[in-house]
N, C-alpha and C positions, 0 to 999 in steps of 0.2 A: 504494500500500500504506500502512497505516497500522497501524503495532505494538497489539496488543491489541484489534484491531475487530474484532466478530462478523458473521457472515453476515448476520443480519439488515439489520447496520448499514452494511455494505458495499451490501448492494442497496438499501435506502433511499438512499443519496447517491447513488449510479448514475442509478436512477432521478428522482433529484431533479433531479441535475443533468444529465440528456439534455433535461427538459422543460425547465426554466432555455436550455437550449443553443440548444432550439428555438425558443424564444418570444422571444429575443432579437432582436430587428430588425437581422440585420447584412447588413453587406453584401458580397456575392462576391467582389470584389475585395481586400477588406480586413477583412471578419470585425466591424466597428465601424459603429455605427449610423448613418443617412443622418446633414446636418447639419441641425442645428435649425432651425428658422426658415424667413425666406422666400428666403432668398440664401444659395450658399456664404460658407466664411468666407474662403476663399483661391480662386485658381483654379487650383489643384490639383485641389480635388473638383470641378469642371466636366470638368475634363483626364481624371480618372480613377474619381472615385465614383460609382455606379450600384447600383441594385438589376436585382433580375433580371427581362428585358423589357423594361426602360423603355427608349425614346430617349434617345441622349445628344442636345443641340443639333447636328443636320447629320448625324446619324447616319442612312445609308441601312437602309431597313428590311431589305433582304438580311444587311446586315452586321450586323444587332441579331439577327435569327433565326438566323444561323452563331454567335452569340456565347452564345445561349442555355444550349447544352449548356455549355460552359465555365462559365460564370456558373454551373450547375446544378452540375458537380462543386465547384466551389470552394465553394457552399453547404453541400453534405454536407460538406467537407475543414473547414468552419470549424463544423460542430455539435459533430462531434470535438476538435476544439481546444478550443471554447468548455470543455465537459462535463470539460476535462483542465482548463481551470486552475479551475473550478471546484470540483473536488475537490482541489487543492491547497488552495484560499482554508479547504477542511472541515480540513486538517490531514494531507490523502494527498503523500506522494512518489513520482514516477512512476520504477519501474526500468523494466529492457529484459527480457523474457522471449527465450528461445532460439526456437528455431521449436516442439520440443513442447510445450514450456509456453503458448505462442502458440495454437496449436491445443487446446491441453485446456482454456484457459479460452473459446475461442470457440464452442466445444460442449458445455463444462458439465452433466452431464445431470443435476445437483441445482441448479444456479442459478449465476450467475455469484459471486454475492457466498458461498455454500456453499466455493466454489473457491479462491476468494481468501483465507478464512480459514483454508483446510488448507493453502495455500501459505507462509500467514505463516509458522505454526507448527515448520513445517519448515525453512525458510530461513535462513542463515544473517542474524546480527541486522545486520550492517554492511550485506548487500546492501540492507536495507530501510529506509536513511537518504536523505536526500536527499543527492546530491552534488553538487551547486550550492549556491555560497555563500552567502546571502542578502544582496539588496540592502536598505538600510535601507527602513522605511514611509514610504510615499507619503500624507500626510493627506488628507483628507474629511472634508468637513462646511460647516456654512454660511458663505456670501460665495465659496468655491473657482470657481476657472473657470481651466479650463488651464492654465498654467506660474505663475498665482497666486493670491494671497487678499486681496478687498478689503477695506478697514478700514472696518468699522459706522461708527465713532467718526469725524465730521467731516464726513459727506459731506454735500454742500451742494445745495439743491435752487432751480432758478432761478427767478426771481419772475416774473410774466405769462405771455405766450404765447411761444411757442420754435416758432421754423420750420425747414423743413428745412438741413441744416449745424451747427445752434447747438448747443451740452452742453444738456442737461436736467439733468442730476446732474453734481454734479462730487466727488473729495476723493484717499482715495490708494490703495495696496496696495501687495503686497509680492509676491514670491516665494513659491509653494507651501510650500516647503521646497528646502535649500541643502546640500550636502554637497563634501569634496574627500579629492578621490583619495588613499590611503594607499602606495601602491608604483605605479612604473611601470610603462602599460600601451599596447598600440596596438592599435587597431583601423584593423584595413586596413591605409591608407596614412598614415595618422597616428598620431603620435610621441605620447602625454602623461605630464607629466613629474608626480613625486607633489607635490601640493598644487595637481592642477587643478582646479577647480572645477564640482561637474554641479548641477542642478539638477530639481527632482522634478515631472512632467507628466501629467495626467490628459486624455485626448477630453474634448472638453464634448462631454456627453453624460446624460441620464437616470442615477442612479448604482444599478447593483446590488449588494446585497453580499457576493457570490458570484463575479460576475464584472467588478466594478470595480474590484477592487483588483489582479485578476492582469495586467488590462489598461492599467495604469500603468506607468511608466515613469524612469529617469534620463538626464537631456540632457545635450550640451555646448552652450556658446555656440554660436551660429553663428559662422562665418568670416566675416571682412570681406569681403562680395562684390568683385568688381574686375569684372562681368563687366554686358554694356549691352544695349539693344536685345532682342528675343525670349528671347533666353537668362536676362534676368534678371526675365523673371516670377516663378518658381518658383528659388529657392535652397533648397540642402540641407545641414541637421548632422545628424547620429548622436545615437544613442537608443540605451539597452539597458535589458533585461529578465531576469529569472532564465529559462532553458528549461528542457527535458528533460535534457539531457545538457551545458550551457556556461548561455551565454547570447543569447540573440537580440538580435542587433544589425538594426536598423531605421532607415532612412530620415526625419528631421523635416522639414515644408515651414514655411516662411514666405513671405512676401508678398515681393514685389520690393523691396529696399532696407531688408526687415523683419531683425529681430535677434535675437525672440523666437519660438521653436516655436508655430505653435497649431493643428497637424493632423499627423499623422501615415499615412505610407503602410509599409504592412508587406510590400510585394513589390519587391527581393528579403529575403531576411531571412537574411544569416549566419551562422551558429554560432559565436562565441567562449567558448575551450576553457579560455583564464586568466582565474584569480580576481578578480576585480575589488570591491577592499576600499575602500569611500567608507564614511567618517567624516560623520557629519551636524552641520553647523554649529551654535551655538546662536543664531547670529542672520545675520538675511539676509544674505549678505555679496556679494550685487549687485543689490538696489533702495538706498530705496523707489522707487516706481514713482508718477508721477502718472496717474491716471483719470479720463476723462472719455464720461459716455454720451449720448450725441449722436440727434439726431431725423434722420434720413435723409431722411426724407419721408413727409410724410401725403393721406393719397388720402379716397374718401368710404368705404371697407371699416376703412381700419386707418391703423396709424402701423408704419413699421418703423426700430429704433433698432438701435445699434451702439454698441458699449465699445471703448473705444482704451486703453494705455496707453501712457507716454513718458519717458522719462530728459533730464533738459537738454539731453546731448548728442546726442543719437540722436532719429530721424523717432518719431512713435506708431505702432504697432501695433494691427493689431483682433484682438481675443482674443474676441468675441462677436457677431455678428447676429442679429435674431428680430423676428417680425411677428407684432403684439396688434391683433387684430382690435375695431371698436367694435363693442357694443351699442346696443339697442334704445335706449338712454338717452344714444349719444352718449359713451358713457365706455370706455377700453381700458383692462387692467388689468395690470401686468408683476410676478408674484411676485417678490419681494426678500427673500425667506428673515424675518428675523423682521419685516419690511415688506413693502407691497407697494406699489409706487406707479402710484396711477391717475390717467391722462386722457383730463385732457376735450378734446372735438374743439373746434377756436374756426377755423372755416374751413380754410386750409392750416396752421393752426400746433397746436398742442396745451399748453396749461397742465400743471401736474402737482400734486399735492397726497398726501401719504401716510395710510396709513391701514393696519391692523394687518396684519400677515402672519399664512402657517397654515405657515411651514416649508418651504414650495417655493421653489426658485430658477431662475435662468433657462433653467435644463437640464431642469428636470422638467416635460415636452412632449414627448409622443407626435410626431415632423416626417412629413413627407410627406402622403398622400392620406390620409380619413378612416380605412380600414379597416388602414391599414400600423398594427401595434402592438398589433394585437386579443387576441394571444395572451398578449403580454405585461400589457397591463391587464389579462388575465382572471386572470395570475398575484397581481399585486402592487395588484390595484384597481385607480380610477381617478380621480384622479388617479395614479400615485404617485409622490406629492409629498412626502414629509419627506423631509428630507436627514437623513441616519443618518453 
């Protein structure tokens, strides 16, 4: 709902935002687009991310066509979700209707959004506020990539050729954004005390701005793993969101022996019912962070590279993978928001040299097979490449 909207302007968002909902490339499982590139970022999305039909690796085919229908409800279950926070990102607050109210707007026989405006009007004004608190914004915009934002200013570009393992670029970053808790809170089984520290996380991912920003997020640090052998592929912190009715508390992966969130898995998802008031820092108050993007391997198709970040004390973390195919001319090209830096192939290693950006960065890429994303380029172009 949203106080003073007309019919009109109700079924225009609706409408707007089902297509948005639809054209999103998400996936079954998780409602969040495949991952970039030519490689997960974690092996988590090995473990868990799929589109619908595809083989996992070792996946027998019985068990992929039992999986279908599931994968299929969960699709429909995340249009609806998508199309809900997307109308919030328009300025709607989602109440609960009773079961006739529920029923009189599912059969509407003047239009949905006709409905929605004779309900406003009539309803008391407090039902039609949001009652979730708002978590402070999540920023976007260029250099972002997952739990942070690299610094234009310094980044160092290496001289000759760079083979597989070596940085190609080097210099620093920071934190997305930093905030700490205002009053004591627990989720779950954990205690935190006021002035813990969360920190603001975005999917890398294509960014829409509709449903980017409802798709964002506040973390806590990870916990110090203690934990070896199989079990410590995959470690897990806590994530939360504004929802419907609290907030959704979600599941963060990192890497084995990793420290920093850079994927998110949203099954199961909690409901927490207290307020949770974060004050946003005005300076990062747990980097800076050193950067370094690294050549992984070059083949005769592409080069595929990877962004690490690292703290003195603590191992690097990969917050990026993606695979830049050469042209006809021997040259790959990897947009760098107001750079882009290209290279040239020089056998197994690759030189780099920069040259002007158009405002894409390394999330604005269509991933998977050619046709995955058709819908959505047909929404927003193709590329769509500006970072907004």
């Amino acid at each position: 709902m949203k106080v003073g909207q007309t019919a009109a302007g109700y079924q225009a968002d609706l409408d707007a935002c089902l297509q948005r909902a639809k054209a999103w490339p998400g996936d079954g499982n998780t409602g969040l687009p495949p991952p970039i590139g030519a490689a997960p970022i974690t092996d988590a999305y090995k473990l868990g991310y799929n589109t619908v039909g595809v083989l996992k690796p070792g996946q027998a085919v019985a068990a992929s066509l039992l999986a279908i229908p599931l994968e299929a409800a969960l699709e429909k279950q995340n249009v609806g979700l998508n199309q809900i926070r997307c109308m919030r990102t328009r300025g709607y607050a989602l109440i609960a209707l009773n079961q006739a109210e529920n029923y009189g707007f599912r059969h509407a026989a003047g239009g949905q959004g006709a409905w929605l405006e004779a309900f406003a009007r009539k309803a008391a004004p407090a039902r039609l506020q949001a009652t979730v608190a708002p978590l402070p914004e999540v920023p976007h915009g260029p250099f972002y990539v997952g739990a942070v934002r690299l610094e234009p200013d310094g980044l160092a570009l290496a001289q000759g050729a760079v083979r597989g393992g070596d940085a190609i670029v080097t210099g620093q970053a920071h934190y997305r954004r930093t905030a700490r808790l205002k009053t004591p809170f627990k989720i779950l089984n954990r205690r935190l005390a006021e002035g813990t520290e969360f920190f603001a996380f975005a999917a890398p991912m294509s960014w829409d701005p509709d449903l980017g920003p409802a798709t964002a997020a506040w973390c806590l640090p990870a916990p110090k793993s203690t934990t070896t052998g199989l079990l410590a592929v995959v470690q897990w912190a806590w994530c939360v969101r504004a929802g419907s009715d609290g907030y959704d508390g979600f599941l963060a992966v990192r890497e084995s022996n990793g420290w920093l969130v850079n994927a998110i898995q949203e099954l199961p998802r909690p409901v927490l019912r207290t307020p949770i008031v974060l004050a946003p820092d005005d300076q990062d108050a747990l980097g800076p962070l050193a950067l370094e993007l690294k050549v992984e391997r070059v083949d005769d198709d592409g080069v595929v590279l990877a962004a690490w970040v690292s703290q003195p004390d603590k191992l690097p973390v990969l917050i990026w993978r993606g695979r830049q195919s050469f042209g006809t001319d021997g040259r790959a090209i990897l947009p760098f928001w107001t750079q882009a830096l290209v290279l040239s192939r020089d056998g197994r290693a690759v030189t780099g040299a920069w040259a002007t950006g158009d405002g894409r960065g390394w999330m604005d890429q269509i991933a998977g097979k050619p046709d995955e994303g058709a819908a959505w380029r047909a929404i927003h172009g193709a590329p769509d490449g500006v970072a907004r």
